[in-house]
C-alpha positions in Angstrom: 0.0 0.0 0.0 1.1 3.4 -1.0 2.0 6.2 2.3 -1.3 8.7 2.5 0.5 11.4 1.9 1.9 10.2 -1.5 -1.7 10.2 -2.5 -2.5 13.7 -2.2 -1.8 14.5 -5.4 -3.7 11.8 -7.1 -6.6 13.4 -4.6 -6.2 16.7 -5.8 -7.0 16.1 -9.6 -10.3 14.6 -8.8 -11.8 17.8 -6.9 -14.2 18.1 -9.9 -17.6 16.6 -8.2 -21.2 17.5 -7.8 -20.7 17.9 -4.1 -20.1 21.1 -2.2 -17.8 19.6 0.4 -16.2 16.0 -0.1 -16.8 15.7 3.7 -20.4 15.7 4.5 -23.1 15.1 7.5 -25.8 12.8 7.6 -28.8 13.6 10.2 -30.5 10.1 11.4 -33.6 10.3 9.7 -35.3 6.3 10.1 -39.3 6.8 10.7 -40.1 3.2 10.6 -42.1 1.0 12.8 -40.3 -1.5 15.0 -41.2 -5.4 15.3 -42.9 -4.5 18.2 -44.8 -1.7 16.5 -43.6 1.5 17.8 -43.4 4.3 15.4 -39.4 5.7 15.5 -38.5 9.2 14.3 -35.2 10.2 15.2 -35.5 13.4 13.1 -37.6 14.6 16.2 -35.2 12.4 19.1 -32.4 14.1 18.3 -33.8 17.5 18.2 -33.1 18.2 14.4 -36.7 19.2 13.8 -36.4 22.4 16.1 -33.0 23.0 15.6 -32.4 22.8 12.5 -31.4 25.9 11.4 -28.4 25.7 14.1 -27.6 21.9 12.5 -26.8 23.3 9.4 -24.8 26.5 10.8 -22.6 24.2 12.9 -22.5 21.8 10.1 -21.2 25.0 7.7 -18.6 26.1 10.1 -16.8 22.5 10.3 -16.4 22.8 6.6 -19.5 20.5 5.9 -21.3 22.3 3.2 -22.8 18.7 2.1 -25.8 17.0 4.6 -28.2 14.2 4.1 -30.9 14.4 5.7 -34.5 12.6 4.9 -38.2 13.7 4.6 -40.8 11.8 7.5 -43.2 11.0 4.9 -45.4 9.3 7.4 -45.7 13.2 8.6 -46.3 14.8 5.3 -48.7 12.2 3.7 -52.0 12.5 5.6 -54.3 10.6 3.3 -54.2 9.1 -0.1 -52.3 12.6 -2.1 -52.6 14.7 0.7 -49.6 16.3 2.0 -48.5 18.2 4.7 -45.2 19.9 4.0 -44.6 21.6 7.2 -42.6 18.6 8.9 -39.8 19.5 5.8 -40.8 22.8 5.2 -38.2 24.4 8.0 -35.3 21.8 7.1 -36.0 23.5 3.6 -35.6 26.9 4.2 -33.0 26.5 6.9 -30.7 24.9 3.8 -31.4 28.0 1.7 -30.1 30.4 4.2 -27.1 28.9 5.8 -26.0 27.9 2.0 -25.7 23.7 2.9 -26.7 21.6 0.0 -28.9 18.5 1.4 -29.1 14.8 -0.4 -32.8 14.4 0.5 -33.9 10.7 1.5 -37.5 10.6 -0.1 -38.0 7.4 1.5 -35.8 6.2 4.6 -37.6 2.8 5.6 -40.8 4.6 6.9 -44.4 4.8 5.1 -47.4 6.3 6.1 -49.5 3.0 7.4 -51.9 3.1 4.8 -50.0 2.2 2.5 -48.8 -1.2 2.3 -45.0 -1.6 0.9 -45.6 -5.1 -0.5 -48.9 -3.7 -2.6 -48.8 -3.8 -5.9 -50.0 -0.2 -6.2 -47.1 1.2 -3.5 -44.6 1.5 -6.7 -47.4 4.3 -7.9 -48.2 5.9 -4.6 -44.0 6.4 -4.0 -43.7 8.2 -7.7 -46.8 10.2 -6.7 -45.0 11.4 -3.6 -42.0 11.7 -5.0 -43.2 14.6 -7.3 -44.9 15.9 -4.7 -42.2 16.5 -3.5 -39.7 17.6 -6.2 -42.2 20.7 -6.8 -41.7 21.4 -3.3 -38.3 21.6 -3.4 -38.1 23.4 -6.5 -40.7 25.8 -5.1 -38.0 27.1 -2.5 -34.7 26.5 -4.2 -33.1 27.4 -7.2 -30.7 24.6 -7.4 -31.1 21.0 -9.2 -32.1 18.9 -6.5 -29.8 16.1 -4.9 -32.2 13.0 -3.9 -31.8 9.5 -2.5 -35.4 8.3 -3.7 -35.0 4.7 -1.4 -32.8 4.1 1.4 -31.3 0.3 1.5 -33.4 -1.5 -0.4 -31.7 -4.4 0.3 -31.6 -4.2 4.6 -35.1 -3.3 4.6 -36.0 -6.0 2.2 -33.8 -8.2 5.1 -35.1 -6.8 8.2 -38.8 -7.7 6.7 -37.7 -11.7 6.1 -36.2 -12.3 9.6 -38.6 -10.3 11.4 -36.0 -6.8 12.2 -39.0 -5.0 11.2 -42.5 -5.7 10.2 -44.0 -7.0 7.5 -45.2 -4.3 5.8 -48.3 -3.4 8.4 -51.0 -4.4 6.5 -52.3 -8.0 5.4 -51.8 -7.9 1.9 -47.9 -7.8 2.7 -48.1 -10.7 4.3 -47.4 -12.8 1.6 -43.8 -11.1 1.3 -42.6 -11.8 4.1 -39.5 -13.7 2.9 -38.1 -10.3 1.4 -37.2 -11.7 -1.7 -41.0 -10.6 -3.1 -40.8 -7.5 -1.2 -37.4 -6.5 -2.4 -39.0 -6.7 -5.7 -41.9 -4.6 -5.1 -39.4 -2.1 -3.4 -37.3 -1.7 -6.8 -40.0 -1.7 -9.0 -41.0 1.3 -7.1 -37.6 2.6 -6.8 -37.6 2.3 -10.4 -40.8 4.0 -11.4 -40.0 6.9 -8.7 -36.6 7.5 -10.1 -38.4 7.8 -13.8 -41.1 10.5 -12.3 -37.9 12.7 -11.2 -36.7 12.2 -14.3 -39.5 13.7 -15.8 -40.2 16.4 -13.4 -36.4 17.6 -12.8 -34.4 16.2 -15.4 -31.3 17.7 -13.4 -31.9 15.6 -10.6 -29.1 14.1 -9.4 -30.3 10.8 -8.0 -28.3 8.9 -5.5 -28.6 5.6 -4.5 -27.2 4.1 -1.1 -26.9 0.7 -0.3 -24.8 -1.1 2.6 -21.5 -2.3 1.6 -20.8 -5.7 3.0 -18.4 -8.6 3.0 -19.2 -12.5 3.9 -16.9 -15.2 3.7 -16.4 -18.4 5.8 -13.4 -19.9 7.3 -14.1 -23.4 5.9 -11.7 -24.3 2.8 -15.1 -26.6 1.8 -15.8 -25.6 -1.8 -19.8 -25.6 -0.9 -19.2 -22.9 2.0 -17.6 -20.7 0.5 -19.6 -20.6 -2.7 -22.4 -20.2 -0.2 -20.8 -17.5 1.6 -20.1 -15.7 -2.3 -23.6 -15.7 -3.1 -24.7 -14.7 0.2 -22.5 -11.6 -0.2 -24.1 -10.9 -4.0 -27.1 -10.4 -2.4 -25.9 -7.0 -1.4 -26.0 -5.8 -5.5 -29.3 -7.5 -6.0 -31.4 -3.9 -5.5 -28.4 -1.5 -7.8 -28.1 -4.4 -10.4 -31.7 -3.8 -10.8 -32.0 -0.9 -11.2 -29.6 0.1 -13.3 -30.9 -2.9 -15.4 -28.0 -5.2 -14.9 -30.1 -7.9 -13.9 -33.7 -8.5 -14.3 -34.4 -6.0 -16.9 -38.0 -7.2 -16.8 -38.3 -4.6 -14.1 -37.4 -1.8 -16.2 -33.9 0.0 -14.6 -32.2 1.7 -16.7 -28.4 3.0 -16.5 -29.6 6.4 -16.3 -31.3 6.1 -13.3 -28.1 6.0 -10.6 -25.9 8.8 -11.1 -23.9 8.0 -8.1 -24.0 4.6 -6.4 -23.7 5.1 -2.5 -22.0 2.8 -0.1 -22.8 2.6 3.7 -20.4 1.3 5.6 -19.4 0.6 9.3 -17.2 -1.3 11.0 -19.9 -4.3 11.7 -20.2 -4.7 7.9 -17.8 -7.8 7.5 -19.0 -10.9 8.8 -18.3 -14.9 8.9 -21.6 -16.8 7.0 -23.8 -17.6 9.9 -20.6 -16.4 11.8 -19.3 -13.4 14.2 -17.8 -10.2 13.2 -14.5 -9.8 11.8 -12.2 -7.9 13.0 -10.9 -5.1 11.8 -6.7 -6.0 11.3 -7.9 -9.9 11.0 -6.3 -11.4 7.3 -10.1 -12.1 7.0 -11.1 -8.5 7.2 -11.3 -7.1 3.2 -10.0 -3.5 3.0 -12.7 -0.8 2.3 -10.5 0.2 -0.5 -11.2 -2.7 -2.3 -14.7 -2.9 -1.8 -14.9 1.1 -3.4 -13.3 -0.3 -6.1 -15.3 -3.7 -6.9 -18.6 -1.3 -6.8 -17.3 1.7 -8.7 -15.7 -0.9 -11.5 -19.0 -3.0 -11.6 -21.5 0.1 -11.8 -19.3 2.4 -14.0 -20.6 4.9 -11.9 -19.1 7.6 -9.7 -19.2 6.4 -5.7 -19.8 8.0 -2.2 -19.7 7.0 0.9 -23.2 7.8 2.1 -22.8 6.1 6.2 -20.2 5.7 8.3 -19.0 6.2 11.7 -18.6 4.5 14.8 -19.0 5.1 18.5 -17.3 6.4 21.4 -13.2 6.6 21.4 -13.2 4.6 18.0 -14.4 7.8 16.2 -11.3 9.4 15.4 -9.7 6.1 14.5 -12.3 5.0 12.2 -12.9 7.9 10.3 -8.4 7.9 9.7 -9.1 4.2 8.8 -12.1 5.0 6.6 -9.9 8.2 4.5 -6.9 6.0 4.3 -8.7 3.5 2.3 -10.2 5.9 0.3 -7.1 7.4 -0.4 -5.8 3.8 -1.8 -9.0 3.9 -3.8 -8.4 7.1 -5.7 -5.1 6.3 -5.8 -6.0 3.3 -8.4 -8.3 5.3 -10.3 -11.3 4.6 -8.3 -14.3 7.8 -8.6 -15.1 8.3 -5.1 -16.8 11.5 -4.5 -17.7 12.0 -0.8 -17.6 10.4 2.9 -20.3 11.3 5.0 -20.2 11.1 8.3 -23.8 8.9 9.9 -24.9 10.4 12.0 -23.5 13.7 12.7 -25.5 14.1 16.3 -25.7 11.7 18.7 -29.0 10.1 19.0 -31.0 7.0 20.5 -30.9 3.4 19.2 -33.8 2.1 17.6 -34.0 -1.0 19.5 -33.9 0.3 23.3 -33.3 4.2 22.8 -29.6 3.6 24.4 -27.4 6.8 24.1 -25.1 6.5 21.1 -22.1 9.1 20.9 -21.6 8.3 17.5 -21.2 11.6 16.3 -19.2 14.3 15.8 -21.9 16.5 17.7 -23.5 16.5 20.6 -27.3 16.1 21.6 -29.0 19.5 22.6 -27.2 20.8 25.6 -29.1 22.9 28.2 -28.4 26.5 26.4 -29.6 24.8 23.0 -26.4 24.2 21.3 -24.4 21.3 20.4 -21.3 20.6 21.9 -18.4 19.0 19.3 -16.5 16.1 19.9 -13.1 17.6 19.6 -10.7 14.1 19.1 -13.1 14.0 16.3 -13.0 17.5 15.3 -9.3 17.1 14.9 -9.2 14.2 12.9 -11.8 15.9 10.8 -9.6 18.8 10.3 -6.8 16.6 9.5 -8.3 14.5 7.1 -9.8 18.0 5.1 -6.3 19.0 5.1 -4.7 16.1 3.8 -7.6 16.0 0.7 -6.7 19.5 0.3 -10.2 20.8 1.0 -10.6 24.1 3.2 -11.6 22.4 7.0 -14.4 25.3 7.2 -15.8 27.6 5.1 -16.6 30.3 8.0 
């Protein structure tokens, strides 16, 4: 492997991307119901709803002119095509005046409950929103918007067949609950969404993120490992269809993917019906790799859309995480962003435990956010070392 600093200048001819800032924020943004049934929304746990405006300032100042953050569409769809925009409406405005760009998840595993994701018609219902939504956006802002129309096809598609989350809320889904069928119905609608942007805001930039993932097996059997190799494919199966790879039955298209997004944290390489690897274990595959097998197979310019970690690891994953990409570019690979997921702190969905997984803080008592300064620093040297300004006041 090549010294990081050696790569800089390999970095520094690839600055040319439709990103503001290579290093960018994601806000936690999951509305969707438990197994147990309880409705999440971690757009209003963490605070970001009403304090919003002050996200996006402190976001600016640390150099991170690029956020995701996602639309609660269980909030703004009240009935069948009626829409209440005032859950996004701030988040909207707030991105106009502080001057962040936003990658807007349309869809970020919640639904409103009437709607059934396994339904035949939920592939119509989504595009319908979707517009909705892109004349909202163009409404308030000038620029082309930046949208993630589905978020993880393929984990949601997973948590529905072993039970993570439910399946689907209403009866007629209940027929998919292996998640291959659903994972179908989710793509097709992906599919038809992404073709109504198209039509409304042929500028769109339309990014897709999916988690990044590695399974193998310590057996030398032939049969296990070809097990554990198709296990891993399964992680393509929702880009490969959309972009008409595979299964062009379905209708994807090139076209539709601008930039193929890659979440990825440090629980994302596993043994086949296994335990974790390691990070450092011969077993683990470097990240750089990984970039490069989904930016070769796509054709398609790459981001890393998630990532972080929690507690003291921070700092030393997000070093880990820029060295790879670093090796990446180095090769030739088109990566054009790492964004760090989330930015705040927030609860987990499973017991609403405190996760300092971020590089800010909850809201403190006098309504700000404090920063997590060993992060901070690695933040500034990583900026530094890409040759990107580390704030843009």
């Amino acid at each position: 492997m090549t010294g990081f600093h050696a790569l800089v200048p390999d970095m520094t001819k690839r600055l040319e991307r439709p990103f503001a800032s290579f290093f960018q924020a994601g806000f936690e943004c999951s509305s969707h119901r438990r197994a147990d049934g309880v409705r999440l929304d971690l757009v209003r746990a963490t605070g970001h709803d009403k304090h919003v405006l002050g996200d996006y300032r402190q976001c600016r100042a640390l150099g991170l002119r690029t956020v995701r953050d996602g639309l609660r569409w269980h909030l703004i769809e009240q009935g069948p095509g009626r829409y209440d925009w005032s859950s996004w409406m701030p988040a909207l405005e707030a991105a106009e005046e502080v001057g962040v760009e936003v990658i807007w998840d349309l869809f970020h595993y919640g639904s409103p409950d009437f709607f059934d994701q396994g339904a035949e018609d939920f592939a119509d219902r989504f595009a319908e929103f979707a517009v909705a939504a892109v004349e909202i956006h163009q409404s308030v802002s000038d620029r082309p918007p930046l949208l993630c129309p589905m978020n993880e096809i393929n984990f949601l598609s997973w948590a529905v067949e072993v039970g993570y989350f439910p399946a689907t809320g209403l009866p007629t889904g209940d027929g998919l609950k292996d998640g291959g069928g659903l994972k179908e119905r989710l793509v097709t609608a992906a599919i038809g969404g992404a073709r109504a942007i198209r039509a409304a805001a042929p500028d769109a930039t339309l990014v897709w993120a999916e988690p990044l993932v590695n399974i193998t097996t310590g057996s030398a059997h032939d049969d296990a490992v070809a097990d554990a190799e198709a296990v891993r494919n399964y992680q393509f199966d929702a880009l490969d269809w959309i972009t008409g790879r595979t299964r062009p039955e379905l209708g994807g298209d090139p076209t539709l993917a601008d930039i193929v997004g890659a979440n990825f944290y440090p629980h994302n390489q596993w043994y086949h019906f296994g335990p974790p690897i390691p990070l450092g274990h011969h077993d683990y595959r470097p990240l750089a790799e990984m970039l490069i097998e989904i930016g070769t197979r796509y054709g398609k310019p790459v981001v890393i859309t998630e990532t972080g970690a929690e507690g003291s690891a921070r700092a030393a994953w997000l070093h880990y995480v820029c060295s790879e990409v670093a090796e990446a570019i180095a090769v030739g690979a088109d990566v054009r962003g790492i964004c760090w997921y989330p930015i705040t702190a927030y609860p987990g969905w499973d017991n609403s435990r405190h996760a300092e997984a971020g590089l800010l803080s909850t809201i403190t008592g006098d309504g700000t956010r404090h920063v997590d300064e060993r992060l901070a620093a690695e933040l500034k040297a990583q900026q530094e070392r890409f040759a990107l300004p580390a704030s843009s006041g």
